[in-house]
Residue frames relative to the residue before (quaternion, step in Angstrom):
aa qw qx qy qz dx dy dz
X 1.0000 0.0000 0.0000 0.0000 0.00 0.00 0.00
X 0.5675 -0.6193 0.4969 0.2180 3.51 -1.17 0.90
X 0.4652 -0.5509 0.4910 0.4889 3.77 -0.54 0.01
X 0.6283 0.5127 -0.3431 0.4740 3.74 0.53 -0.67
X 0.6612 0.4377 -0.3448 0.5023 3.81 1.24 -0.69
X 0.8053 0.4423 -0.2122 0.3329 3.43 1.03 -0.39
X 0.6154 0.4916 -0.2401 0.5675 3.04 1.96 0.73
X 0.5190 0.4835 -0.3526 0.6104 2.71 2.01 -0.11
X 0.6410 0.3840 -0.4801 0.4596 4.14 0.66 -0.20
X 0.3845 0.7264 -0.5048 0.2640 4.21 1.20 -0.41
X 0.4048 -0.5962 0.6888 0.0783 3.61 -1.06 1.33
X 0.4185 -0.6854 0.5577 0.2099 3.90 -0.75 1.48
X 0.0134 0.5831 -0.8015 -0.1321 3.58 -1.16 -0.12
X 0.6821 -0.5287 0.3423 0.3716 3.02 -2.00 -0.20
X 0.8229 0.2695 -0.1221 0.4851 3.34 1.21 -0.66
X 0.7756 -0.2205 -0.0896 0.5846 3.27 1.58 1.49
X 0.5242 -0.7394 0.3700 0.2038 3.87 -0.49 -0.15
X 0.6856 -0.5546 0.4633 0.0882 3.16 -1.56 1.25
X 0.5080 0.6617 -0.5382 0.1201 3.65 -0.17 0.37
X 0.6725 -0.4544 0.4930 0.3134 3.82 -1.87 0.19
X 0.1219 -0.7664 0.6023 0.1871 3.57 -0.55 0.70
X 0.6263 -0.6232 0.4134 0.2201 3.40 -0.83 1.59
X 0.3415 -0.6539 0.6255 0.2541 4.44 -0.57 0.32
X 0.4487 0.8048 -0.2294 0.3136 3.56 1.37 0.31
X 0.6101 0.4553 0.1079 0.6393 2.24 1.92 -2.05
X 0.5021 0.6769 -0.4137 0.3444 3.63 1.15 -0.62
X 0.0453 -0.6085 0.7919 0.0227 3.77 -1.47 0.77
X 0.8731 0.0861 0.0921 0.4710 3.23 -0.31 1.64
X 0.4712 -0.7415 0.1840 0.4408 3.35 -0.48 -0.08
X 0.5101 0.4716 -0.5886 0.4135 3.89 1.29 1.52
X 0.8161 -0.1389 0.3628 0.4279 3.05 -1.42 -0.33
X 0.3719 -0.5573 0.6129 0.4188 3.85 -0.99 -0.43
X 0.2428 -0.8350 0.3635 0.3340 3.19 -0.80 0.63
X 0.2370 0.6779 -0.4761 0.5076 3.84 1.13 0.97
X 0.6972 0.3429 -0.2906 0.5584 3.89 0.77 -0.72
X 0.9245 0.0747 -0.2526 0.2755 3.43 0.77 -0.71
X 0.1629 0.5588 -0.6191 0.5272 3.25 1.14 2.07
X 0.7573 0.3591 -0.3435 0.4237 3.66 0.50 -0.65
X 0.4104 0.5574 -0.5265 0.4937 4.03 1.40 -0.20
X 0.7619 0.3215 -0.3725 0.4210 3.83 0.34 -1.55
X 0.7285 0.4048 -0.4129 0.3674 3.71 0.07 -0.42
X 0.5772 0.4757 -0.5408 0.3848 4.01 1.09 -0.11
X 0.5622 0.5169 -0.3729 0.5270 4.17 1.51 -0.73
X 0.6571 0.4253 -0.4873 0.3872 3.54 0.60 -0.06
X 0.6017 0.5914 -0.2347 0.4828 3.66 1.19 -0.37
X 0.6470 0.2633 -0.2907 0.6539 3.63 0.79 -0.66
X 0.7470 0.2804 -0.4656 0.3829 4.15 -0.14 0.45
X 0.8489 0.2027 -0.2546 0.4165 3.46 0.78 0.04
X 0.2805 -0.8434 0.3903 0.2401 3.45 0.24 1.37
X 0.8440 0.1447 -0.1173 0.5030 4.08 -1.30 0.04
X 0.2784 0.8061 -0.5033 0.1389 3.07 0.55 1.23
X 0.4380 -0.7358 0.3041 0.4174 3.87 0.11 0.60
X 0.7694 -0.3144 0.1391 0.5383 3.63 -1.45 0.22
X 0.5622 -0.6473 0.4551 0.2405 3.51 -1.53 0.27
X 0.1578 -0.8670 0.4505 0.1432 4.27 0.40 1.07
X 0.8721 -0.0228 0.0739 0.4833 3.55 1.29 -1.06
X 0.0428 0.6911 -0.7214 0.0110 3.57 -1.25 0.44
X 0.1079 0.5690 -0.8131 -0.0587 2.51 -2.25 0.95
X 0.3549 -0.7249 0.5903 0.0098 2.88 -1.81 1.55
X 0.3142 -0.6215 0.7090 0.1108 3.45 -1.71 0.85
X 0.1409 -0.6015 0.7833 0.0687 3.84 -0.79 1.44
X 0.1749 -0.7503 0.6376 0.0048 4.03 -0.14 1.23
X 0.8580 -0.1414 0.1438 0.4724 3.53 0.43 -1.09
X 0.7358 -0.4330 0.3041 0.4226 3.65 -0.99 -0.83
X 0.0107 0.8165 -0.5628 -0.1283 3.91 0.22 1.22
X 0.3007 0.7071 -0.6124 0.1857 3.55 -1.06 1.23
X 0.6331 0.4634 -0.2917 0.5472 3.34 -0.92 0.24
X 0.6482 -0.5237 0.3139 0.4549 3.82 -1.12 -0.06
X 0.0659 -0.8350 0.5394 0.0866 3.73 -0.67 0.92
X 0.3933 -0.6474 0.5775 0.3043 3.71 -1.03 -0.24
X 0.1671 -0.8212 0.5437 0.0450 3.46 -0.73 0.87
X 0.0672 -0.8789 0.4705 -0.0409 3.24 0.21 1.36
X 0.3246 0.7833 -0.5300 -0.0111 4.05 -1.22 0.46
X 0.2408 -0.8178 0.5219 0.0278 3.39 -1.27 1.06
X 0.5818 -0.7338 0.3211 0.1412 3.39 -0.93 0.45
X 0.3867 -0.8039 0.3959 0.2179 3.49 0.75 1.52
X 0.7686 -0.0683 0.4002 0.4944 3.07 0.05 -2.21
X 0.1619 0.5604 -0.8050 0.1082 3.80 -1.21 0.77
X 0.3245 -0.6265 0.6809 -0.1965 2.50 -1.68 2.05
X 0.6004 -0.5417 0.3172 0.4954 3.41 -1.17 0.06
X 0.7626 0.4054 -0.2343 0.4464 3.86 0.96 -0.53
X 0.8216 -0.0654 -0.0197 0.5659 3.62 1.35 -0.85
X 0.3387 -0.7460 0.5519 0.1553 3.64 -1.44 0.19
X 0.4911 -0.6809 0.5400 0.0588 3.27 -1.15 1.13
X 0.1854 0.8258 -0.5039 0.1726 3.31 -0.57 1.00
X 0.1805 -0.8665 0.4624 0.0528 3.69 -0.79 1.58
X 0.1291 -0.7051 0.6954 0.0504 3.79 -0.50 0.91
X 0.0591 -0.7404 0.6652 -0.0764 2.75 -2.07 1.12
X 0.0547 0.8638 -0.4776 -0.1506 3.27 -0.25 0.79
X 0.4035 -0.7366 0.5418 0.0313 4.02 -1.43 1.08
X 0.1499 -0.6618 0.7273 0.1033 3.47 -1.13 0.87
X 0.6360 -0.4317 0.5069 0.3902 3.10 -1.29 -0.95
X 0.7555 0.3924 -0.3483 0.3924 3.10 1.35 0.12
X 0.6891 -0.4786 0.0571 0.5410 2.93 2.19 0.41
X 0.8170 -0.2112 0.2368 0.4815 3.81 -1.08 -0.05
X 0.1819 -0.7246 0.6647 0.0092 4.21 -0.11 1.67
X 0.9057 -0.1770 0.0795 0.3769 3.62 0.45 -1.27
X 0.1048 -0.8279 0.5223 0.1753 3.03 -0.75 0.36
X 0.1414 -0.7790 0.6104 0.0244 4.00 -0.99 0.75
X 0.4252 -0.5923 0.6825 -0.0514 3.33 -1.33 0.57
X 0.0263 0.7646 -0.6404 0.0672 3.82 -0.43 0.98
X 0.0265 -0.6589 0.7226 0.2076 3.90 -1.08 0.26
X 0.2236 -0.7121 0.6270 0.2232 3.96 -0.97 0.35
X 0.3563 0.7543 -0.5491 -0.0504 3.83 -0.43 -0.48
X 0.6039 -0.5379 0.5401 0.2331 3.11 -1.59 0.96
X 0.2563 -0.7710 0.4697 0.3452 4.04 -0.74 0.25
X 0.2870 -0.7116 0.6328 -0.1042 3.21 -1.19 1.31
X 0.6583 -0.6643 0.2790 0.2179 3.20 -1.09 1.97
X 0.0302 0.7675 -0.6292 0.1191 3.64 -0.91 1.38
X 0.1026 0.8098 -0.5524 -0.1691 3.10 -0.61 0.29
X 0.0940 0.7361 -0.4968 0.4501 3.62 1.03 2.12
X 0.1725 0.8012 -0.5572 0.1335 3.96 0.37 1.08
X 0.1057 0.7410 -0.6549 0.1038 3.79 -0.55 1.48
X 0.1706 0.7528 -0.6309 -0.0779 3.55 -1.02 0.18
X 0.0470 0.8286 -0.5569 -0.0334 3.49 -0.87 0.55
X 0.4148 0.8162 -0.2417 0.3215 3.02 1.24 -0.24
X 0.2099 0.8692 -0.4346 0.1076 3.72 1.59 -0.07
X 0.1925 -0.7510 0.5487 0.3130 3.92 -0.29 0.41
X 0.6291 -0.6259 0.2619 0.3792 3.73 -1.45 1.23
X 0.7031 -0.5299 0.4121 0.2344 3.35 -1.68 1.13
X 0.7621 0.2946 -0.2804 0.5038 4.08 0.68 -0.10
X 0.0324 -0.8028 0.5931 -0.0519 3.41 0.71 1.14
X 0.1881 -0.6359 0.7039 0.2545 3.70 -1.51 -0.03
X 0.2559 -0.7571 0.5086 0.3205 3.72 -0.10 0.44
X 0.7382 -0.5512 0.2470 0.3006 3.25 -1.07 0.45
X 0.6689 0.4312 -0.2282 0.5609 3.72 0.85 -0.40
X 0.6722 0.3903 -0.3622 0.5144 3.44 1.38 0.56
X 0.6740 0.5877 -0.2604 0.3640 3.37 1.28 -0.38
X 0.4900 -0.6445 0.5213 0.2697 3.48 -1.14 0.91
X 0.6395 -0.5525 0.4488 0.2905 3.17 -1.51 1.03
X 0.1523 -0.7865 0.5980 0.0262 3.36 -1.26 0.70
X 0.7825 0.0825 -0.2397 0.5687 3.64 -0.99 0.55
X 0.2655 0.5900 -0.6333 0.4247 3.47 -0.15 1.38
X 0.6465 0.4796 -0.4397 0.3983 3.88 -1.67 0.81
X 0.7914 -0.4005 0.2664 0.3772 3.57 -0.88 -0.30
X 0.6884 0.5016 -0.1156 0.5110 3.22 1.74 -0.79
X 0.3638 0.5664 -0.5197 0.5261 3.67 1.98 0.56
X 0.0468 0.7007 -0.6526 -0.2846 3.52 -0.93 0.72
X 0.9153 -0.2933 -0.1031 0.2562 2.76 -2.11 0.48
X 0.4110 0.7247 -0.3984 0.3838 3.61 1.23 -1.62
X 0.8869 0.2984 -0.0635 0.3470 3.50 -0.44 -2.00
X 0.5971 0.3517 -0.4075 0.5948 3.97 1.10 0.26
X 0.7766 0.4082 -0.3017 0.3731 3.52 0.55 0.22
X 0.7305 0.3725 0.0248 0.5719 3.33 1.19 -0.88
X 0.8725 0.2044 -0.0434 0.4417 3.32 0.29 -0.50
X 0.1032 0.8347 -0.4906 -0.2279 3.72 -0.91 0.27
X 0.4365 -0.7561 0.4874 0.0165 3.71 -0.83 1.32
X 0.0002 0.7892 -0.6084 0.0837 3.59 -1.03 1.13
X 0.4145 -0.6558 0.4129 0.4770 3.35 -0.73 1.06
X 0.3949 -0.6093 0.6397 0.2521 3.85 -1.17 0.08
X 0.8345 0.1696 -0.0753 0.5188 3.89 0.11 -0.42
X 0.5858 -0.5585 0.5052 0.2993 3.54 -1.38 0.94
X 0.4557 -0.6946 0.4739 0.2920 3.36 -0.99 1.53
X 0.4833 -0.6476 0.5328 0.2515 3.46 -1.48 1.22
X 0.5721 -0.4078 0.5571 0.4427 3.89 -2.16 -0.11
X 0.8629 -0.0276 -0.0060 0.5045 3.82 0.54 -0.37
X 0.7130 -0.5517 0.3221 0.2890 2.87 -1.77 1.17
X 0.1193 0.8031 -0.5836 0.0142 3.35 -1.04 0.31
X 0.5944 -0.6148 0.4267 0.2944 3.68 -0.94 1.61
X 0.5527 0.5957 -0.3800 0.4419 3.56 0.73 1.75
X 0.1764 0.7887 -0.5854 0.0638 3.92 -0.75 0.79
X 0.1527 -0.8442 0.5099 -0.0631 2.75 -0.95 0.91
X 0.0387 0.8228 -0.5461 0.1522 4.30 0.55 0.97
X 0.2861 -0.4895 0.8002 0.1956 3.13 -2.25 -0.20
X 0.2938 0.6558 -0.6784 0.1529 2.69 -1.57 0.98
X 0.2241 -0.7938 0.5549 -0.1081 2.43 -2.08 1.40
X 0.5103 -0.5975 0.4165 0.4572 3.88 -0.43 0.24
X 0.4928 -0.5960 0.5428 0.3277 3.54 -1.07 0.82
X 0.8648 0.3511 -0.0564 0.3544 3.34 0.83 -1.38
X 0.5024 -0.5707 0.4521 0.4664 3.40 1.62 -0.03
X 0.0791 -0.8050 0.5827 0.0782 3.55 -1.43 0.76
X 0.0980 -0.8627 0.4759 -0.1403 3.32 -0.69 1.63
X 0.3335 -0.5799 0.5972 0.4425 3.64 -0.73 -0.54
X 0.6404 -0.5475 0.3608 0.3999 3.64 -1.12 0.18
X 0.8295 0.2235 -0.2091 0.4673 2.91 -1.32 0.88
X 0.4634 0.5618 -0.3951 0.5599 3.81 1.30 0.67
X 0.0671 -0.8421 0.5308 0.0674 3.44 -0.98 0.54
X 0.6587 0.4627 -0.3825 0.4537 3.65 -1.11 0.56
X 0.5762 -0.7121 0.2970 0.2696 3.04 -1.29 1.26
X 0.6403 0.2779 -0.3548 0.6220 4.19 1.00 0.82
X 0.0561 0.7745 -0.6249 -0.0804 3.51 0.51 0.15
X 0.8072 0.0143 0.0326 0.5892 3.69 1.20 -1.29
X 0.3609 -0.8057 0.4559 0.1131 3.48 -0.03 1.62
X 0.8103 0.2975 -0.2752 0.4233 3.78 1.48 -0.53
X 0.3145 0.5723 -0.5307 0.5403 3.47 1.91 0.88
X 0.7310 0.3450 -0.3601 0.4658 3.78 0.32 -0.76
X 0.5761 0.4153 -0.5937 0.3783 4.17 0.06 -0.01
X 0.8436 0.3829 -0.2617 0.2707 3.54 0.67 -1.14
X 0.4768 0.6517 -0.3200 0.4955 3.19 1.95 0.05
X 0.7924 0.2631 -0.1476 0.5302 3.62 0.88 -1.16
X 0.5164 0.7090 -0.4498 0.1685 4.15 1.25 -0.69
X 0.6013 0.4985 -0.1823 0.5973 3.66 1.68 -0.78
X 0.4918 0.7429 -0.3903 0.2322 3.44 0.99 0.40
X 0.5155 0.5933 -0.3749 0.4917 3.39 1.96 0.02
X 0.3903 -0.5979 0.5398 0.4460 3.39 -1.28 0.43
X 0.8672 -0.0605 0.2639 0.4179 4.13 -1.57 -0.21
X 0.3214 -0.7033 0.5931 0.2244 3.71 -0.95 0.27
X 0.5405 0.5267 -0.4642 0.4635 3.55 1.54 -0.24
X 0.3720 0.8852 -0.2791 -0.0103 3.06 0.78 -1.06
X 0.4930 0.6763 0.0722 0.5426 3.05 1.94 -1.30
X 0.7469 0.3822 -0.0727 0.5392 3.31 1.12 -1.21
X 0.7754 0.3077 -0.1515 0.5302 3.57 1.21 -0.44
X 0.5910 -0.6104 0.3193 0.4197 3.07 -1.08 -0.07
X 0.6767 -0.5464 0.3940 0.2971 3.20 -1.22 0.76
X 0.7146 0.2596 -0.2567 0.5967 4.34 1.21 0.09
X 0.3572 0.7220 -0.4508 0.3846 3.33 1.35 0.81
X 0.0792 -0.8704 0.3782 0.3052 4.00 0.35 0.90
X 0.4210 -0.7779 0.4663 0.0094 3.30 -1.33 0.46
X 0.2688 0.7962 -0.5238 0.1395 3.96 -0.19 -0.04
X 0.5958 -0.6172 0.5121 0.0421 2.79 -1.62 1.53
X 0.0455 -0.8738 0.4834 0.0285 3.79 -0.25 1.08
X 0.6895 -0.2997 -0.1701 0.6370 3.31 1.39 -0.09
X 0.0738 -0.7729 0.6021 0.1861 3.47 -2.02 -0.56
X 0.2084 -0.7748 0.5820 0.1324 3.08 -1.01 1.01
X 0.2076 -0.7301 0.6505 0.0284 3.32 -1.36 0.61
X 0.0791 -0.5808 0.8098 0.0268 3.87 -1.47 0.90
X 0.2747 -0.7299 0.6249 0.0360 2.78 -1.41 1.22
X 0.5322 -0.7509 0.3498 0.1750 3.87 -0.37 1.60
X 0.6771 0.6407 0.1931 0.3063 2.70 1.36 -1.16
X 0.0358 0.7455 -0.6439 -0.1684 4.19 -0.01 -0.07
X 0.9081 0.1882 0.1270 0.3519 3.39 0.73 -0.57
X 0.0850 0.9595 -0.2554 0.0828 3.12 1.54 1.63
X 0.0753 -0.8337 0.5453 0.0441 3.56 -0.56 0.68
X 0.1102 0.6916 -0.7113 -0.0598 3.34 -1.45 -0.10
X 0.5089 -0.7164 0.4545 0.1456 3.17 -1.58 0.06
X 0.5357 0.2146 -0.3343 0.7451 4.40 -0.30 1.23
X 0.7206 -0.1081 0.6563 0.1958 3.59 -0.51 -0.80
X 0.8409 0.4092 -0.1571 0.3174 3.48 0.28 -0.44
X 0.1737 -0.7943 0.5648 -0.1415 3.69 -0.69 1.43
X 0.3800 -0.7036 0.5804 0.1541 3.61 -1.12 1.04
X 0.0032 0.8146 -0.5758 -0.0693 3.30 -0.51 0.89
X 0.1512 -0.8436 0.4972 -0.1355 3.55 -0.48 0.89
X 0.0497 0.8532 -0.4729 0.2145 3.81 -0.15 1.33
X 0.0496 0.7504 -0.6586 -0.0267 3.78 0.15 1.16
X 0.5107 -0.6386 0.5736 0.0479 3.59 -1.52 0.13
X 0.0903 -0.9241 0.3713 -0.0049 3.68 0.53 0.76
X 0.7717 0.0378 0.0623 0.6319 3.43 1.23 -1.01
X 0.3603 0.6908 -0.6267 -0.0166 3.52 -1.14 0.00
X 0.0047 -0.7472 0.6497 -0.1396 3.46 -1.53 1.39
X 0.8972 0.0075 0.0061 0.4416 3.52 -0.90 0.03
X 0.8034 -0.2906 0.0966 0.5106 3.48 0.70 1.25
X 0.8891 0.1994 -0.1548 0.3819 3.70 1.36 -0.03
X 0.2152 -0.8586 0.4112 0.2178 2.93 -0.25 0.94
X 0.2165 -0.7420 0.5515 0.3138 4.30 -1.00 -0.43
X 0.2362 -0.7189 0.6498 0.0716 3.77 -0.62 1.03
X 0.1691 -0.6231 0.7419 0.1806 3.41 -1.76 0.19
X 0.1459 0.7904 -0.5948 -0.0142 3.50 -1.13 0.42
X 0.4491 -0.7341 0.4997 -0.0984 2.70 -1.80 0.91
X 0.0060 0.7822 -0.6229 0.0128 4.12 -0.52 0.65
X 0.0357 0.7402 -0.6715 0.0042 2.79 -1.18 1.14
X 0.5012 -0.6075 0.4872 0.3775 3.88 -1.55 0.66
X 0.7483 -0.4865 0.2743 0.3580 3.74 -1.30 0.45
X 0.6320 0.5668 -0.2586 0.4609 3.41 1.91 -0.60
X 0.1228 -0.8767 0.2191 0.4103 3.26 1.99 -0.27
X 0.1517 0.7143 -0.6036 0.3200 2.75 0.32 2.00
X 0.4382 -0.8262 0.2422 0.2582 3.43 -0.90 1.70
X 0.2752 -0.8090 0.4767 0.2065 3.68 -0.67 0.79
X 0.8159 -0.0759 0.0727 0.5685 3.54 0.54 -1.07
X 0.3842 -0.6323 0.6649 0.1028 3.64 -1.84 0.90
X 0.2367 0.7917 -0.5492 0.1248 3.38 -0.75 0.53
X 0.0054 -0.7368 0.6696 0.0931 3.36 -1.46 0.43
X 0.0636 -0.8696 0.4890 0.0243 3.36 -1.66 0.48
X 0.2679 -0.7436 0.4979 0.3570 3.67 -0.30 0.43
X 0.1732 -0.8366 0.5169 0.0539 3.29 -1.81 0.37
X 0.3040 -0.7950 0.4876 0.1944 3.27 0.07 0.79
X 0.0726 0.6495 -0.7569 -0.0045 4.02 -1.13 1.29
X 0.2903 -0.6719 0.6759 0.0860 2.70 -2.02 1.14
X 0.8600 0.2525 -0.2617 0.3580 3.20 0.08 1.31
């Protein structure tokens, strides 16, 4: 099932909706957690109507979201420029995630910084070799997504990755068509689509798990072109079982889309 199929089978409630999270979508044995940042930000959308572009999120991976969950969100604050808004999502074994949204309309500045350049030996996409592919794609990225390495493989590992990727199937709300229907459902659906930045450094049956991530959207109004997004993930620190990544999204024109960091929990 598309994401758009799996919000389109979602049972309404009053304060957001009931649906089955597909074993499709699974990394392991939760959800991905790109599908279920993009569950709390679709409940943040069906309780608060005409809300303006989305600027920020920060997610809580709390537990395992699988099986049938409730996707709950309510409405902090709306100000004259933006609005606050909390999603939660619920198994039966309780509270998987929880996310924060800020929304804000853009409002006259005349503050211009960018640093954010994407790295100078790109491979463009229609030249790059597939990536995450073999026994060790979990489930999300052989079904959903397809992934290309982005940069010329280095002489030594290094607590960095860097890919394209794009939905196989296009990412919409229901009942939308075409393959961008919503360019800021796909950053927050696909921006967590890399595995760790340690990754590299450890073994490959070493287990891992995202605990949180924030995102800043660059952007009111992100585009790109095929389908396709730079995803980019450097690694800064890791000690005693955690590590702390920055990341980075960029559109195909490398123009910057989204800022983000995230902690990660390695067992081993």
């Amino acid at each position: 099932m598309s994401f758009a199929e799996v919000l389109a089978s979602a049972r309404p409630e009053d304060d957001g909706f009931a649906v089955t999270v597909p074993e499709s979508w699974f990394q392991g044995r939760t959800a991905y957690g790109g599908f279920s940042a993009a569950l709390a930000f679709a409940a943040a959308r069906r309780i608060v109507p005409d809300l303006p572009p989305l600027r920020t999120g920060v997610v809580s991976f709390v537990g395992p979201t699988a099986g049938t969950v409730r996707v709950r969100a309510r409405l902090l604050r709306r100000g004259r420029n933006a609005a606050w808004v909390e999603s939660r999502v619920e198994s039966e074994a309780g509270t998987t995630v929880t996310a924060t949204f800020c929304f804000m309309a853009a409002v006259a500045s005349t503050l211009q910084l960018d640093l954010t350049a994407p790295p100078a030996d790109l491979i463009p996409p229609d030249r790059a070799v597939p990536a995450l592919t073999g026994g060790f794609a979990p489930a999300f990225a052989s079904n959903h997504l397809e992934m290309r390495h982005a940069l010329p493989r280095g002489a030594a590992p290094r607590a960095e990755l860097c890919l394209w990727a794009r939905a196989r199937e296009g990412v919409s709300w229901p009942g939308e068509a075409g393959a961008e229907a919503d360019p800021m459902l796909a950053l927050v659906l696909l921006g967590d689509a890399l595995p760790p930045a340690v990754m590299p450094l450890i073994a490959p049956t070493v287990p891992v798990s995202s605990m949180t991530w924030q995102f800043n959207l660059l952007t009111a109004a992100p585009r790109t072109s095929d389908g396709w997004w730079l995803l980019r993930s450097t690694a800064d620190y890791a000690a005693n079982g955690c590590a702390s990544q920055h990341m980075q999204v960029w559109n195909s024109a490398g123009e910057p889309m989204v800022a983000g960091m995230q902690a990660i929990a390695v067992f081993g």
